[in-house]
N, C-alpha and C positions, 0 to 999 in steps of 0.2 A: 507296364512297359518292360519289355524282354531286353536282357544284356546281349547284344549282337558282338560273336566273335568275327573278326574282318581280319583274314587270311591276308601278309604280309605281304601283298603284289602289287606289283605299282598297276595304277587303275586311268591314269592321265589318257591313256592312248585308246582307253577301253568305250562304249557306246554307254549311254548313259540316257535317258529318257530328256533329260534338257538338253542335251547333243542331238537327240532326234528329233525334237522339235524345230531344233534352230536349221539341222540340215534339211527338213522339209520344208523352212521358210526359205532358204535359199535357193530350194529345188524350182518350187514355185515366187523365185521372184518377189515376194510378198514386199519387204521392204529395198527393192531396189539392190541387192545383192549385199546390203551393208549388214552389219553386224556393232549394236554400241549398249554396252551395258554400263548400268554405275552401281558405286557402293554408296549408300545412303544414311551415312549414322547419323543420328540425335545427338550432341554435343552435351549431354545429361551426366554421362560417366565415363570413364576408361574401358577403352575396347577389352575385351575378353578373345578365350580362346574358340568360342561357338562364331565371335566375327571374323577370327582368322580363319575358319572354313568359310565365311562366306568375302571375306577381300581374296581369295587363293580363288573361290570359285567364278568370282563376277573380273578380276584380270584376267584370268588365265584364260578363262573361257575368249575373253576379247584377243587375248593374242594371239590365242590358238587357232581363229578365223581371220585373223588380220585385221581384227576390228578396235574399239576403241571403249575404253574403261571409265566414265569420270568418276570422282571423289566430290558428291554435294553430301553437304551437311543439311539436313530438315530440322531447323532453327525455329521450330514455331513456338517454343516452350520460355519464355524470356525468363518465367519464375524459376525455372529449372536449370538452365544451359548458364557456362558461361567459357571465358578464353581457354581459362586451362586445358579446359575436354577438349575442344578443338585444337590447341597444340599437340597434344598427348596424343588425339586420332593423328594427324601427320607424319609425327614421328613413328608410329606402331606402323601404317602403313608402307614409309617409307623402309624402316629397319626389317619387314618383313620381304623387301625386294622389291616394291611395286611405286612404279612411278604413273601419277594421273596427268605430267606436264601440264600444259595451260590447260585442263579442262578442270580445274577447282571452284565447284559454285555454291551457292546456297540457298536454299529455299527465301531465306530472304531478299536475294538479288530480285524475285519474281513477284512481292510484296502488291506494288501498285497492277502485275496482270491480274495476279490473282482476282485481287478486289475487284477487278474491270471485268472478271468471269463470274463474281457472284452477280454482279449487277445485272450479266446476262440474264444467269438465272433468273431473277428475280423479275426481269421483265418479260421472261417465259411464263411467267406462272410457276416456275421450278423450284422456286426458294421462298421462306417466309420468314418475318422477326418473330418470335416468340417470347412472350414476356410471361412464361412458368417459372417458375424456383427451379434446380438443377433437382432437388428431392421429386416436386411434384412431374420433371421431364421424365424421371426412373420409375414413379410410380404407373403414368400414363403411355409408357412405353411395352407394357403386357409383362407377357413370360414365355417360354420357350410353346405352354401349349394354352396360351390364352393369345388371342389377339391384342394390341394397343390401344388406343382408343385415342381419339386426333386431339389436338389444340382449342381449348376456345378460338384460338386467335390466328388458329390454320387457316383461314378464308378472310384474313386481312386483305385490301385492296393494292393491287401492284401498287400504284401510288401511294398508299400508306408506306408500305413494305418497304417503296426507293426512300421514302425520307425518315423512317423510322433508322433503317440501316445510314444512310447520311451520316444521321446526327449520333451514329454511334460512333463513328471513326471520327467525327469533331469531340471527341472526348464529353459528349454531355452527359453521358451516365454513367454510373456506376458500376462498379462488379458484378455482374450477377444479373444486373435489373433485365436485359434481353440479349439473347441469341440468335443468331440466322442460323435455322433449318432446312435441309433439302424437301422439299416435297414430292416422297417417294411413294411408301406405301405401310400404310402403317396395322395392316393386317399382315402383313409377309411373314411366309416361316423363315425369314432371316430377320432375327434381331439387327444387322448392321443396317437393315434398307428400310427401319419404319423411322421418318424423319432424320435423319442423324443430325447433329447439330456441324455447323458449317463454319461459323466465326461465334468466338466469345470475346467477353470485355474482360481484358486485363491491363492493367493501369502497371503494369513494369518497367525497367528499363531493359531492351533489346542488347546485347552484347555488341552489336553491329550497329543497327539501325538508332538505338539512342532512343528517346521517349516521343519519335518522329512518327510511332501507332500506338493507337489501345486496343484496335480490337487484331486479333491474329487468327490464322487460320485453325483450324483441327489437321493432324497430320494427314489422313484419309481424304478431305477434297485438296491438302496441297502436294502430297505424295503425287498423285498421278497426273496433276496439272505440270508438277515440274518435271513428270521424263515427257510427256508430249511436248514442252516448249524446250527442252534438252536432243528431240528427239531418239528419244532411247528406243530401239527395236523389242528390248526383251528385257521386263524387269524384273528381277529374280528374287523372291521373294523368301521368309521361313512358312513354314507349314498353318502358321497359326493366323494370317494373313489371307488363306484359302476361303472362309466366308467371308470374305474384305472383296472379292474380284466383284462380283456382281454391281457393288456400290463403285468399284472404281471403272466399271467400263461404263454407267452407268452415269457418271458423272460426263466423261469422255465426248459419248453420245449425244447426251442431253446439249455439250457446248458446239457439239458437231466442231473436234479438234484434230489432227494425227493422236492415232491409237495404236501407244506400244503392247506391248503383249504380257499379261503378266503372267508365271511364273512361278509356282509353290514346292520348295522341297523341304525335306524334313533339318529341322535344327540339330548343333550337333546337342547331346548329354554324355556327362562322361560320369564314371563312378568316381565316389568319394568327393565330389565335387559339387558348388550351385553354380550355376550361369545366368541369375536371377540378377538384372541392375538392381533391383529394388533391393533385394535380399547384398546384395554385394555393398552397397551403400551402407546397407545398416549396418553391417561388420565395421567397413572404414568409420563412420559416423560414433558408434557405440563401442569403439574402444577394442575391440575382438584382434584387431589387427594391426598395425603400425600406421598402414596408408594403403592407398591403390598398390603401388608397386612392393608390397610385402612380400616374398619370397613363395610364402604359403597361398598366394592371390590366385585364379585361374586369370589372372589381367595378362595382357599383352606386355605392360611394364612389369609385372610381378615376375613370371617365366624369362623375360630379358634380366632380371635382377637374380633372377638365382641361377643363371648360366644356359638355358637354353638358347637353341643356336634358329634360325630364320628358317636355315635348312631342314631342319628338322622338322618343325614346326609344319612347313610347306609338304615334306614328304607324308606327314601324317595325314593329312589334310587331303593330301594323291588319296593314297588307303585305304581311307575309310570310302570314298566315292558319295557319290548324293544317292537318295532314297526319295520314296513318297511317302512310308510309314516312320516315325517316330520309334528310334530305340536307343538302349545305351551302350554307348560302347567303353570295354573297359581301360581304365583309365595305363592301365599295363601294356597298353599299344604304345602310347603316346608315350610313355619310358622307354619301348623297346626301339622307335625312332631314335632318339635320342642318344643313347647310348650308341645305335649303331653311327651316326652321323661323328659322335666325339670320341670313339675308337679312332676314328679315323685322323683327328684333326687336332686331339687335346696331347700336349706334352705330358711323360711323364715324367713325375716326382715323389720322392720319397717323404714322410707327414706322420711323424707321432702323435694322436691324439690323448691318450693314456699313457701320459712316459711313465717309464721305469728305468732306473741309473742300471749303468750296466756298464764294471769298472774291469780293463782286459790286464789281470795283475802282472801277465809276462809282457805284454808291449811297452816298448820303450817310452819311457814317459817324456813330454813334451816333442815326439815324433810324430809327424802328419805326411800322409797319403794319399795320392789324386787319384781315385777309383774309378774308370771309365764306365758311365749308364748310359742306355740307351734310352734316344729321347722319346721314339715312338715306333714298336715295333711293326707296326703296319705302315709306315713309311720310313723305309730309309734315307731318304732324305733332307729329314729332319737331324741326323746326325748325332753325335753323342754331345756328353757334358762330364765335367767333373764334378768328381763328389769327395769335398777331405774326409780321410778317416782317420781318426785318433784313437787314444787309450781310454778314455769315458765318453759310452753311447748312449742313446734312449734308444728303446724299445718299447712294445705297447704292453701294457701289463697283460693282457689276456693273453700273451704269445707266453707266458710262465705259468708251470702249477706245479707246487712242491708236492701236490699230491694226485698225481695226471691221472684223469679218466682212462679208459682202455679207450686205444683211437684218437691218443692228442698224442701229434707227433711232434708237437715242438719243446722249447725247451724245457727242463726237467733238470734236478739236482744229477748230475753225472751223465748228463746226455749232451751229444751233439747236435749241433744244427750248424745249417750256413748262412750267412749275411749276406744277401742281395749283392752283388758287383763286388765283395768283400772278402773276408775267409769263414771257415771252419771255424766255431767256437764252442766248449763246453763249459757248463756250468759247474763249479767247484765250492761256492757257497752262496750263503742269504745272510743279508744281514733285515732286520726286524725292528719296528717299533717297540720300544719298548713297553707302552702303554698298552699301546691297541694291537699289536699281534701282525702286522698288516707287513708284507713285504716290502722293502723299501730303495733295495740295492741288491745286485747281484754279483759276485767276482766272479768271472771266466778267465780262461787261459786260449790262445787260440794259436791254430797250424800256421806259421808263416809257412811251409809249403803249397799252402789251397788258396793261394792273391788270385784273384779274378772270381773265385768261388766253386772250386774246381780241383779235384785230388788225383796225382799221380799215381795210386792206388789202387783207384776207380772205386772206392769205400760208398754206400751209399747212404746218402743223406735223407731223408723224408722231409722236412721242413725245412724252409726257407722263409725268413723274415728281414722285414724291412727295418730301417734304423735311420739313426740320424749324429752325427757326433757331437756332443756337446758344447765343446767350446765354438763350436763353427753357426751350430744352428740359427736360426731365427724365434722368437716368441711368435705366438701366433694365438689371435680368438677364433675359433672353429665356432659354426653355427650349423646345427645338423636340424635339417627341413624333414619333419613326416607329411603325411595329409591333413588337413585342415581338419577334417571329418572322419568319426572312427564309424562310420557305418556306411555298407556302397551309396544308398539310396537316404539322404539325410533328411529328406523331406516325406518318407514311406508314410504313409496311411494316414496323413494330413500331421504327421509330427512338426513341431516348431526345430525348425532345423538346428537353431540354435543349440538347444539340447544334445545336439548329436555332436557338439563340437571337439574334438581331438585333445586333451588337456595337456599332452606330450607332443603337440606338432612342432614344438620347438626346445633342444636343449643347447645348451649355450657351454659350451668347451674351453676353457683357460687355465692355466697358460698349456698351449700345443707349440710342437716343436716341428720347425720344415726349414725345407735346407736352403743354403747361405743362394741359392740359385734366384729363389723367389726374391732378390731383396730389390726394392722398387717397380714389383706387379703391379701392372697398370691395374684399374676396377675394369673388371669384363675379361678380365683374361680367364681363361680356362685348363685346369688340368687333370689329369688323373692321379689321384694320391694313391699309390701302389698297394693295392690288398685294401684299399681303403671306398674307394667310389670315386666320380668326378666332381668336382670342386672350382669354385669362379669366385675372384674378388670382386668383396661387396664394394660401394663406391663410399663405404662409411673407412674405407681403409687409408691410411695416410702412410709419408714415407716412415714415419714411429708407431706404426701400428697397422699390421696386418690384419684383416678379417679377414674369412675366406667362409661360402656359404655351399653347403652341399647340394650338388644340385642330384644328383641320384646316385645311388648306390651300383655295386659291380651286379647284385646278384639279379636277375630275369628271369621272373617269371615268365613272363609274355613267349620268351624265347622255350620254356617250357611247356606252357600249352600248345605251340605250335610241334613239337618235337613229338608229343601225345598223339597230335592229331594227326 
């Protein structure tokens, strides 16, 4: 699978292969001029960023024709599903923009048709109970270049067949002991269409329905029974679903029902990343991660917890547009969104992460100054703020080197620099650990001539660093987020992804120093920490304890491939 680089233009307005489908189902009438798609998750896990292309693609698409989007849950998993995932899908869908109004359903709303469309089957001749082992249904079901080979118990008698199945929805048997099969074809060069099983026994309790069934459907015959009885037009499927169409019209026919259209485009994959529920479980499950919503998550709650914005997310989602081939795209788009959306939107502020005392021996001691910053230079609007400044700052350590490389133009034993919205100040000593050698303090002297950060002179400066002043600052835990994964591709050549995992995707910062402005940031706010990246209170933050979680760094690459290109 090829990294696909996707040129930074918006694609919403553009034609796209499921646009031309639907605009020649319109053309011809097909369904009546309507237009109704839904989004269909399994309530198993937390929505990820591969469902936010397909909630962006299955609304958008409906608004964009005037049509109409539902939000059904395919609940047929009782062992698996429970409330939470279905609050958690609500909320992601909702915080990404998208409203399904009254059209909220569930595969299990349609429970008693279903059952009432196997019966059909079954008095076709179209369905049979099978009482194989699940082992011996995998053995007798072939391989890709051997054919199947059928059922002892394929050519049960309708009337066996209706009260075999009967008494398995009266709870008389057990796990395992029989299934209802489609009777398809069991030579097919599609593995989906040689019997597939239809309803199994599971003795669980339903999130919704309550211990009111044991047997439940297989997603594949209740998938497509529930957009005919939804009437969906077009249901828009991932790629991996595409040897699934033949069993689902197949099914359709067989009940002779309305036949929506299904729909295959490629899922998204992004570098450095899995979009694997299975494999995403086992992180949360096995300890690798905090929760769903861990900052490092590709979840829909993880990206809302570490500051991503709806907008963004959406725009990315424009960009990349749908495909029919499977590839990856890199995960440096989906930053470069980002960033560009909270340029626009995130305040700035000034954030020591690495203080270093930095004591201004000629400022009056016990004198404070209101420094006017700018909150956000791409909108004015946003207005200024004050910022006190006194006699003892922090600064970040790396903005000092008593012994500067050629090409660091910051501060330096007898060198000048400027303080952000402040003055002119040079370095005049160090004071040191005595133990460890280690910088610890610096005295400066600074221009009252240069207030606002600016010389009558016109003298020039080369560095400009950000600060914070001590007695005023706030403490702060800094949480700085890398990738979860140190390799693009974490699953490459059948590796246990696990192995690939990042052992630095998380460094944890304290005490940080931010200014007195931040003091009761709500969780979810976002800002730009100056020379530093954009930053969002975690909801672990209280009014005596600030966290704040990095959500991406200033520098962009993404913006540099395209500058190349």
């Amino acid at each position: 699978m090829e990294t696909t680089d996707v040129k930074s233009t918006t694609t919403s307005a553009l034609s796209n292969f499921i646009r031309d489908i639907i605009n020649e189902d319109l053309k011809t009438n097909k369904y009546g001029g309507r237009v109704q798609t839904r989004f269909p998750p399994e309530p198993n896990g937390y929505l990820h960023i591969g469902h936010a292309k397909s909630i962006c693609l299955n609304f958008g698409l409906a608004a964009d024709y005037g049509g109409r989007c539902n939000l059904r849950f395919d609940d047929t998993n009782p062992s698996k599903e429970e409330l939470e995932y279905v609050e958690s899908i609500k909320e992601d869908v909702r915080w990404l923009g998208f409203d399904w109004a009254d059209r909220l359903f569930y595969a299990s709303d349609y429970f008693e048709q279903l059952y009432e469309y196997a019966l059909k089957l079954i008095k076709k001749g179209n369905a049979y109970v099978d009482s194989l082992s699940a082992d011996q249904i995998r053995e007798y079901r072939g391989t890709l270049t051997e054919p199947g080979q059928e059922s002892p118990y394929r050519h049960r008698s309708i009337e066996e067949n209706l009260d075999l199945f009967q008494h398995m929805r009266a709870g008389e048997f057990e796990n395992g002991a029989h299934v209802l099969r489609a009777k398809v074809d069991m030579a097919s060069g599609n593995l989906n269409m040689r019997d597939p099983v239809m309803y199994r026994i599971l003795k669980a309790t339903h999130h919704r329905t309550g211990d009111q069934w044991c047997i439940y459907p297989m997603y594949d015959f209740a998938h497509g029974q529930s957009d005919s009885i939804e009437g969906i037009t077009h249901s828009i499927c991932t790629l991996e679903f595409e040897d699934h169409r033949p069993l689902y019209d197949w099914y359709i026919d067989q009940l002779e029902i309305y036949h929506p259209r299904q729909i295959e485009f490629a899922r998204l994959n992004l570098t450095y990343t899995i979009l694997s529920k299975r494999k995403l479980i086992e992180l949360v499950n096995g300890g690798y991660v905090s929760g769903w919503n861990d900052p490092r998550m590709p979840t829909i709650s993880g990206l809302r917890r570490r500051g991503y914005t709806p907008e963004a997310i959406r725009n990315f989602c424009d960009r990349i547009g749908v495909a029919k081939n499977d590839s990856i795209i890199d995960v440096a788009l989906l930053e470069f969104c980002l960033r560009e959306d909270l340029n626009k939107r995130a305040l700035r502020t000034m954030a020591v992460l690495h203080p270093l005392k930095v004591i201004i021996d000629n400022y009056p001691e016990g004198q404070v100054e209101e420094m006017e910053a700018i909150n956000n230079p791409e909108d004015p609007s946003m207005g200024t703020r004050q910022v006190p400044f006194s006699r003892v700052l922090y600064i970040e350590q790396d903005d000092f080197r008593e012994d500067p490389p050629k090409k660091f133009y910051r501060l330096a034993l007898g060198r000048e620099v400027r303080l952000r919205y402040a003055y002119y100040i040079t370095c005049v000593g160090v004071v040191k650990d005595e133990q460890t050698g280690e910088v610890i303090e610096l005295h400066c002297t600074y221009d009252p001539e240069t207030r606002g950060g600016g010389s009558a002179d016109g003298r020039k400066i080369k560095a400009t660093l950000h600060w914070v002043s001590a007695v005023h600052a706030l403490p702060a835990e800094v949480r700085l987020y890398d990738y979860l994964f140190n390799k693009a591709n974490p699953c490459e050549n059948g590796a246990d992804y696990k192995t690939n995992l990042n052992p630095n995707s998380l460094e944890v910062l304290r005490p940080c120093w931010v200014e007195p402005n931040l003091e009761g940031a709500a969780p979810g706010s976002r800002y730009q920490f100056e020379r530093q990246g954009y930053f969002c209170v975690d909801p672990d933050s209280s009014v005596d304890s600030l966290v704040f979680n990095r959500t991406v760094s200033l520098r962009d690459s993404w913006a540099k491939i395209e500058t190349k290109g």
